[in-house]
C-alpha positions in Angstrom: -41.8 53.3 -19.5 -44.4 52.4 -17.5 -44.7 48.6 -18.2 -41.0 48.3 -18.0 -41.1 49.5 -14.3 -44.2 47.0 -13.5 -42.2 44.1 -15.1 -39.0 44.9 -13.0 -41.1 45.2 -10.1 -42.5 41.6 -10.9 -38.9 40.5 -11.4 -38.3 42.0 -7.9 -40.8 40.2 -6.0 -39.8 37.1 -7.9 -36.6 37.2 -6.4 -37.9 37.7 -3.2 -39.9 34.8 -3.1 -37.9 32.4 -5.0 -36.6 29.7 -2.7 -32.4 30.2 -3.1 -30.5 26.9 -4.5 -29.4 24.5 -2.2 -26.0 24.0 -1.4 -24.9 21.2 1.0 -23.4 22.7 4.1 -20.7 19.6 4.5 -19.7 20.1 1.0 -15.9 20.7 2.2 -15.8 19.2 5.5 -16.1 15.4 3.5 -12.5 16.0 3.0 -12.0 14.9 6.6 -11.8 11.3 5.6 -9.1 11.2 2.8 -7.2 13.9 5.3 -6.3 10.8 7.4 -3.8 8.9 5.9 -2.3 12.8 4.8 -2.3 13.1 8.6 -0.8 9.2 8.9 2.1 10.5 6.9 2.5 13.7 8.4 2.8 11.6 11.8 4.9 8.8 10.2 7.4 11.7 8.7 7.5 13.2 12.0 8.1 9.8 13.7 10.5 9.1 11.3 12.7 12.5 12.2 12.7 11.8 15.9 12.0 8.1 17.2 13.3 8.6 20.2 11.2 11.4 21.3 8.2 10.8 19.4 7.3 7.3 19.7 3.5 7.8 20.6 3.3 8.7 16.7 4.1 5.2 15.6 0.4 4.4 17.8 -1.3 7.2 15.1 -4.3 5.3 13.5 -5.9 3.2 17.0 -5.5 6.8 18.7 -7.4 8.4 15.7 -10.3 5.7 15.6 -10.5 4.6 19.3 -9.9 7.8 20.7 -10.0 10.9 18.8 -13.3 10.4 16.5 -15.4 9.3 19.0 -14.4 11.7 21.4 -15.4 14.8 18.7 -18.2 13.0 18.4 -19.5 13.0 21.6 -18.2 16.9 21.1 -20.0 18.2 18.4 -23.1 15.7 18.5 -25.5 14.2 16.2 -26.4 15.9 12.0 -29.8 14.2 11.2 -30.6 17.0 8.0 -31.4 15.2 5.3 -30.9 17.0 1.6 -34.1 17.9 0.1 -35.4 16.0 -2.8 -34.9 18.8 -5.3 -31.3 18.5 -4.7 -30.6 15.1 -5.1 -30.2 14.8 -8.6 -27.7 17.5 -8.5 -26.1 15.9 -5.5 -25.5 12.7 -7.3 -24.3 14.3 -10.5 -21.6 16.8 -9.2 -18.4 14.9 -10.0 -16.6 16.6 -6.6 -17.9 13.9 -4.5 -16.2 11.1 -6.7 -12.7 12.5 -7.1 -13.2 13.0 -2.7 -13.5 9.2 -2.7 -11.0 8.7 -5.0 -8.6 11.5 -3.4 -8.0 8.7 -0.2 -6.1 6.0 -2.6 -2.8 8.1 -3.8 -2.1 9.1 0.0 -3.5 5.3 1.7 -0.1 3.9 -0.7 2.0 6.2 0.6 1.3 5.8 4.2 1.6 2.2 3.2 4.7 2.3 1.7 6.2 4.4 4.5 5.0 2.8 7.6 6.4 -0.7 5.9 9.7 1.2 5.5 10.3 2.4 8.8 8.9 -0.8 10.3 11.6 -2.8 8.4 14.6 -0.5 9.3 16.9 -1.9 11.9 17.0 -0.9 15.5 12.9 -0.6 15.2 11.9 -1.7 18.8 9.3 -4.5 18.4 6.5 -2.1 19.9 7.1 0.4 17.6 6.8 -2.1 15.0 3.5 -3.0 15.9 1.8 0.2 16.1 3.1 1.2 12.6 1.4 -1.8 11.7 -2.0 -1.4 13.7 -1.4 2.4 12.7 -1.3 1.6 8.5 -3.7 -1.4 9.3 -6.5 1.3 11.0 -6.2 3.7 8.1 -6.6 0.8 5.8 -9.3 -0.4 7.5 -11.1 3.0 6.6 -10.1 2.3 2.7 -12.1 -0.4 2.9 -15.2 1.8 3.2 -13.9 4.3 0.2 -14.1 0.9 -1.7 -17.2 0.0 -0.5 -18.3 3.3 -2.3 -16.6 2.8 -5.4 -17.5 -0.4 -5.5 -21.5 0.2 -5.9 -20.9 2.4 -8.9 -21.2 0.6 -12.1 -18.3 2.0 -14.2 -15.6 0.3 -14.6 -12.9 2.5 -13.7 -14.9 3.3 -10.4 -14.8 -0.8 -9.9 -11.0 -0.5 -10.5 -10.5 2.1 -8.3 -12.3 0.1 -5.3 -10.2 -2.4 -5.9 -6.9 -0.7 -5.5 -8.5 0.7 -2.3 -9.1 -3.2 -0.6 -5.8 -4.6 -1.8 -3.7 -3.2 1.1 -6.1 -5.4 3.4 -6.2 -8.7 1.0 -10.2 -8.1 0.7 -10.7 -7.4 -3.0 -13.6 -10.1 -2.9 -15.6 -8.1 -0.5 -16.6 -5.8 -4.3 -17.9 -8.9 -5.3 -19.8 -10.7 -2.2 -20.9 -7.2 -0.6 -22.9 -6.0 -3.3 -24.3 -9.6 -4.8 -24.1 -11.3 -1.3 -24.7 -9.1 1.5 -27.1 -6.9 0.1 -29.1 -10.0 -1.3 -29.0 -11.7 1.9 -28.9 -8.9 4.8 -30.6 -9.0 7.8 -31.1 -13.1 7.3 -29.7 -16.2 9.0 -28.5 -17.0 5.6 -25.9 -13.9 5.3 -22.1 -14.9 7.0 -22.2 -10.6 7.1 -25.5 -10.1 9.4 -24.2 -11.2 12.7 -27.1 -12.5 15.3 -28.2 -11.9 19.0 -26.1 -13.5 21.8 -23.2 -14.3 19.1 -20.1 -12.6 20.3 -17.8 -10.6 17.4 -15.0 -13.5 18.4 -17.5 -15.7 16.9 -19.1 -13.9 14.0 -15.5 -12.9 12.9 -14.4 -16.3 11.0 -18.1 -17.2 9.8 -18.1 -14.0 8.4 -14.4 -13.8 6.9 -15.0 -17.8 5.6 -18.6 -17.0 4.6 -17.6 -14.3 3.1 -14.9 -15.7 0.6 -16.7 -18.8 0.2 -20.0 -16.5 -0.8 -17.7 -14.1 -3.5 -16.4 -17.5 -5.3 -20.1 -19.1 -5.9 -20.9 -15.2 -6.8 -18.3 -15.1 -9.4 -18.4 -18.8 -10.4 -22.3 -18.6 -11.3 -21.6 -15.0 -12.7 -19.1 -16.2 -15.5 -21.0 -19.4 -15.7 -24.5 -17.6 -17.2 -21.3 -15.5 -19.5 -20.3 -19.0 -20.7 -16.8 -18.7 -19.0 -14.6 -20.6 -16.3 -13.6 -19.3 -12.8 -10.3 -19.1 -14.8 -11.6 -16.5 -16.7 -9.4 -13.0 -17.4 -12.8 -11.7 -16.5 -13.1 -13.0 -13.2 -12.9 -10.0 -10.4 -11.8 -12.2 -8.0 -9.0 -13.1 -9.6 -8.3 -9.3 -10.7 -8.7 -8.6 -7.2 -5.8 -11.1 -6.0 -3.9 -10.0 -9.2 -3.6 -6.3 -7.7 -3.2 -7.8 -4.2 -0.2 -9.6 -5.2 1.4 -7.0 -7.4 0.8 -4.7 -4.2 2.6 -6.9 -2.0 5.4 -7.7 -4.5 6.1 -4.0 -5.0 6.6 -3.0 -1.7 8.7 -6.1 -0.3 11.0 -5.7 -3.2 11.3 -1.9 -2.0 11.5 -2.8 1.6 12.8 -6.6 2.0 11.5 -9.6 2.8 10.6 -7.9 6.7 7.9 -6.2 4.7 5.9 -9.6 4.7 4.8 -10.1 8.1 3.6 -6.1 8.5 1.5 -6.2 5.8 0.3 -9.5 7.1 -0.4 -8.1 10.4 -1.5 -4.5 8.9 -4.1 -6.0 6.7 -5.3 -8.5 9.4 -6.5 -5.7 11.2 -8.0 -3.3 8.7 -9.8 -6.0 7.2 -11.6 -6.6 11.1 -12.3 -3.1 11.2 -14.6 -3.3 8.4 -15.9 -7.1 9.7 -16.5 -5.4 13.4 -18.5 -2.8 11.5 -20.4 -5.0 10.0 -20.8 -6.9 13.3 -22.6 -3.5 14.6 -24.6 -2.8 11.7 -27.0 -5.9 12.0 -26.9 -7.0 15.2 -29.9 -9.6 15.8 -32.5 -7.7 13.4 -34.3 -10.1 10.8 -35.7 -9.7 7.6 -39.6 -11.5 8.3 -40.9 -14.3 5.9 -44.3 -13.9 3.8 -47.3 -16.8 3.4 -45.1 -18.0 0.7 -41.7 -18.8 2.7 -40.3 -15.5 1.3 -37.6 -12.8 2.8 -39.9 -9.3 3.0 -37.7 -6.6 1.0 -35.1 -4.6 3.2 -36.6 -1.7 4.9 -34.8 0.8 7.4 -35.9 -1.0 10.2 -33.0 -4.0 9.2 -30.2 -1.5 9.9 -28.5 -0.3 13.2 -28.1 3.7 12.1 -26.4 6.8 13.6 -25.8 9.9 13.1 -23.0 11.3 15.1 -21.1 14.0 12.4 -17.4 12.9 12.5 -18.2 9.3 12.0 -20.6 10.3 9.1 -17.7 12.6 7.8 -14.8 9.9 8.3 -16.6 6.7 7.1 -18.8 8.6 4.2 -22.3 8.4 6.1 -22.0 4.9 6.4 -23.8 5.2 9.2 -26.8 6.1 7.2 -27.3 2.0 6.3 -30.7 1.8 6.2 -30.8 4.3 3.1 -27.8 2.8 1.5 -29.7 -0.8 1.9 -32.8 0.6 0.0 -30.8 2.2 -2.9 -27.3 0.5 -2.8 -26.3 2.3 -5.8 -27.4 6.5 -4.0 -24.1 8.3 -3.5 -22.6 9.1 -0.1 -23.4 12.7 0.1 -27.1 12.0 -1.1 -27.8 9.1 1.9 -30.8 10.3 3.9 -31.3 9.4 7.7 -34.8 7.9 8.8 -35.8 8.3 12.0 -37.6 5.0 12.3 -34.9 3.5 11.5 -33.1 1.5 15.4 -30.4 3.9 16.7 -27.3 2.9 17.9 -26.1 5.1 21.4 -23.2 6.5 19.9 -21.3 6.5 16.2 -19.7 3.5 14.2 -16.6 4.7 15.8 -17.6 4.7 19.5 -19.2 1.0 19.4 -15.8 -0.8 18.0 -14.3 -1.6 21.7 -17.9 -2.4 23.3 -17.9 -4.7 19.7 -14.7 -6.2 21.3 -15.9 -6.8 24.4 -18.7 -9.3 24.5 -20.4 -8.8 28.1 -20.1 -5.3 27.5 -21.5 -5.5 23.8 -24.6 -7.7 25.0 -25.2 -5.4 28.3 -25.4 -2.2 25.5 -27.1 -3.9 22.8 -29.5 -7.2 23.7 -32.2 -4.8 25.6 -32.2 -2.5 22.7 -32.8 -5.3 20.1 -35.9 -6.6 22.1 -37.3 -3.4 22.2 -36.8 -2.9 19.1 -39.4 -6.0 18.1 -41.7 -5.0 21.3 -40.7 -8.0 23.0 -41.6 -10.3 20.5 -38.6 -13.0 20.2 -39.8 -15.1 16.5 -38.6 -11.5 15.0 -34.5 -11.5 16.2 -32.0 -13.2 14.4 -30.5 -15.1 16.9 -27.7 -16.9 17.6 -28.8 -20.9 17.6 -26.8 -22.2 20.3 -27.8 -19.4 22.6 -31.4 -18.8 22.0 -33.4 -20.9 24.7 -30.7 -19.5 27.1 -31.4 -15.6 26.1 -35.3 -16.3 26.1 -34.9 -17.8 29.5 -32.8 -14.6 30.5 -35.0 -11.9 29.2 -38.7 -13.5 28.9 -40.5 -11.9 31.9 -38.8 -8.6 30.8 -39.8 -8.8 27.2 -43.8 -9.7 28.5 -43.7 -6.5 29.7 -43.3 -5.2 26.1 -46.6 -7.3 25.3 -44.6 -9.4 22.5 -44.4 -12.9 22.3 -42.0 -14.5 25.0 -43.0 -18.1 24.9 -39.7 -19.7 25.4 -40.9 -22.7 23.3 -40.9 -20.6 19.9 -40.0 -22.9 17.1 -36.0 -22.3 16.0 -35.3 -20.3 13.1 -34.3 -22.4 9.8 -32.6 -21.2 7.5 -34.9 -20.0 4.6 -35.3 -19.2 0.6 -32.4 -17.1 -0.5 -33.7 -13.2 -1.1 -34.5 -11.8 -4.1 -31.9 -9.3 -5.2 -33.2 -5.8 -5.0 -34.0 -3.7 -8.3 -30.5 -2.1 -8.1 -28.6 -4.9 -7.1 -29.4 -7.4 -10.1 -29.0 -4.6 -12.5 -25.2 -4.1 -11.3 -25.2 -8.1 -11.6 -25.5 -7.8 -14.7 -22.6 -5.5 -15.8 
């Protein structure tokens, strides 16, 4: 009697000093991001009732991403918690978090497929057509970053699934040259996605979109080539890509007529440059330094712009995070960690897209902050060639005052070996 009293007093104090399970506090609030395009339809549906008196709705998705997001962020503030390192295995294994991501694609089609039809009807005034377009276009735009998570897993139906997520925005390739071109090259002159100080996002926007196509057909070319195949391959994901593209595009102009080309033209224009102004922020002017031998260094957290503001992070599945997702491309969304070393944008993703569009305004916000960032010392930003003498001349005296290296004779940057793939990245090259 005695010794089983003493072992449920043990048993007790056990309990009282065992550390509880973890359990991540956002777990249900990541089901903010595919509640948009449920709240796209909701708004289309209602705009669809009354026209007349509700013609604000057709404007839906730029009022969400412009407006509402960055203003509750600004509202509720910044979430830098980090899960703890006993939970991440957990964290990465709990299937919820992949049927989340998944959960976006069935709704994005049918906020597609509706905003198409009630763009095409007659008696559609013109600016009602185009913010049903800019509308579908925005909440396509955020697709493209629930493919950007699918596309890093290495399972094929995940690959498949990222896929149908870019088709609405014609940018299927992005699968291929983001995780074999992008995260090989980042942070370099070399990368059409890295965009460079003093280069506007007018400017960076067709290098990147023409470097970016151009960089997903060598990918895939050399790919199939090592395989023994042709571009012409069944197994070429570009061509998958365009195959889904096209059957996407076919489907719904034979449902809503041959008006159904030019919205999805314009739609997919502009979700595809909300994931190329994005990338525009994420880099701006930081630079991946060279070794004794000519080499890239490997990508550390100081080669990413990061924030942490908590709708953005909910919306856009901690994208915001990129310095963590850049050291383990293939770590899960819920499991990204934020480093505080790591440069700091002033506000979320979301609240730096019209600055992004605004060059004097983007350059006033962001040009300072680069140079601090490297202490002064201009031979570590990746700048823009044609503007660097002139933004040395600008901000030399400042930058002295940092006690980096001003000289506004510094050599110009050439463009150097191509990075070594990390770890991660070659082994999904493989696949």
């Amino acid at each position: 009697m005695g010794s089983k009293m003493a072992d449920e007093h043990v048993e007790e104090a056990l309990k009282k000093t065992r550390k509880p399970a973890w359990k991540d506090p956002k777990r249900y609030k990541w089901l903010l991001s595919p509640a948009l395009p449920v709240i796209g339809i909701a708004a289309m549906t209602a705009y669809a009732i009354a026209p007349k008196k509700l013609r604000a709705l057709a404007w839906t998705g730029p009022l969400l991403v412009h407006g509402v997001i960055p203003a509750l962020d600004r509202w509720l503030g910044e979430d830098a918690s980090n899960p703890p390192e006993d939970a991440m295995q957990a964290l990465e294994e709990d299937p919820y978090y992949n049927w989340i991501t998944k959960a976006f694609i069935p709704s994005q089609y049918v906020m597609t497929l509706l905003g198409t039809w009630l763009a095409t009807r007659d008696n559609v005034p013109m600016a009602d057509r185009l913010g049903l377009a800019i509308s579908v276009g925005a909440l396509n735009g955020i697709a493209i970053v629930t493919g950007h998570e699918l596309g890093h897993k290495h399972e094929r139906h995940n690959r498949i699934a990222a896929m149908l997520a870019l088709a609405p925005t014609f940018y299927t390739h992005f699968a291929v040259e983001h995780n074999f071109g992008h995260h090989k090259r980042v942070a370099t002159p070399e990368d059409p996605a890295s965009s460079r100080m003093g280069e506007s996002f007018w400017k960076f926007l067709p290098r990147t979109v023409i470097g970016g196509v151009k960089s997903a057909i060598d990918i895939e070319t050399q790919r199939l080539a090592r395989k023994g195949k042709s571009f012409w391959s069944v197994d070429n994901e570009l061509l998958q890509g365009w195959a889904i593209t096209a059957g996407f595009m076919g489907t719904i102009t034979l449902i809503c007529g041959p008006r159904a080309i030019p919205f999805l033209l314009v739609q997919g224009a502009y979700g595809a440059s909300l994931l190329e102004v994005v990338n525009y922020i994420e880099h701006y002017g930081l630079l991946r330094q060279k070794n004794a031998q000519g080499k890239y260094e490997r990508t550390r957290p100081e080669h990413s712009w990061n924030s942490n503001y908590q709708v953005t992070n909910l919306v856009l599945y901690q994208l915001q995070r990129h310095s963590d997702h850049h050291a383990y491309p293939a770590r899960s969304f819920q499991a990204l960690r934020h480093f505080a070393e790591a440069p700091q944008l002033p506000g979320g993703y979301a609240s730096m897209l019209l600055p992004a569009y605004m060059p004097q305004l983007w350059f006033e916000i962001m040009d300072r902050r680069v140079i601090e960032h490297y202490q002064g010392d201009f031979s570590k930003i990746n700048f823009d060639p044609e503007r660097r003498e002139a933004l040395i001349a600008k901000y030399g005296d400042w930058a002295k005052t940092l006690g980096g290296n001003a000289h506004p004779s510094l050599t110009d940057q050439t463009v150097g070996e191509t990075p070594k793939q990390s770890d991660e990245t070659t082994a999904a090259a493989s696949l």
